[in-house]
N, C-alpha and C positions, 0 to 999 in steps of 0.2 A: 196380545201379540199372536199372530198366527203360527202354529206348529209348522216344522220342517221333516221333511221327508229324508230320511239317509237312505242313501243307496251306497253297497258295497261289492264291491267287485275287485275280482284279482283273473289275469291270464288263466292260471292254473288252473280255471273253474274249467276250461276249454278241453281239459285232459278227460274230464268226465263224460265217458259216453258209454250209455247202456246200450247201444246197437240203434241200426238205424231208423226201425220202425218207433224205436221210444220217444216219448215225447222230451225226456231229457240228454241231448243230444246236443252238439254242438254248432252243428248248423242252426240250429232253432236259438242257441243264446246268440248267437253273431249279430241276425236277423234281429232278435228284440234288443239288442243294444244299442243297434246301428237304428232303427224307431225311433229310440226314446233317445239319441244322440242330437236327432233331427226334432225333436218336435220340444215346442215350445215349455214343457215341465224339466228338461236335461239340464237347464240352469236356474231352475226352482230348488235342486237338490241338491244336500250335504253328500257330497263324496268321501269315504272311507276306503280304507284299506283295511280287510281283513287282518285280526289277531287268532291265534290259537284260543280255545275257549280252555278257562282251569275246569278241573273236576267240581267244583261248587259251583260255576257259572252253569255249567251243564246241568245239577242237581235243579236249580230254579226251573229248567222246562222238562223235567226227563227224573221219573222216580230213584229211587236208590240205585238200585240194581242195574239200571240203564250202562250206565260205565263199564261195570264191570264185564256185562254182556261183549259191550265192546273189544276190551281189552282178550278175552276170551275167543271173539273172532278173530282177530289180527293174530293170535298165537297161535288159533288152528289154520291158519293160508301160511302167516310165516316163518310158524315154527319158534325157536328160540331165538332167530334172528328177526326178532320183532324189530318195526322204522323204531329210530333213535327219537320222533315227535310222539309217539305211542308214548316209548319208556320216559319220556319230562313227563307226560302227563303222570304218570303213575306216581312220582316224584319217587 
């Protein structure tokens, strides 16, 4: 049986923009969506919708320490009012 391809996408990916010389920019997903929307693979593909990843799922691609880094930056940008999706993860 031949393997299927997921593709997962959500709006909010559109909020991400490193500035506009960056290659990860919003204009540039628009463009590669509106591609692959038109070309003949858009309905070869498992569409998903993004989940939060837990902190174990993260461990599988990303050493121990990786998490906690995290958690450590979002405390230095927001303080003790870290996002409410931060503190689930922390459980």
């Amino acid at each position: 049986m031949p393997q299927k391809t997921a593709f997962i996408y959500h709006p909010d990916y559109l909020k991400h923009d490193a500035g506009p010389e960056h290659p990860e920019r919003p204009d540039r997903l628009r463009a590669s969506l509106a591609a692959l929307q038109q070309s003949d693979v858009w309905e070869q593909l498992i569409r998903l919708d993004p989940t939060p990843a837990s902190v174990e799922q993260i461990a599988y691609a990303h050493n121990s320490g990786y998490s906690e880094h995290i958690f450590v930056f979002f405390r230095l940008i927001f303080g003790d009012d870290t996002p409410a999706r931060v503190r689930r993860m922390r459980g």
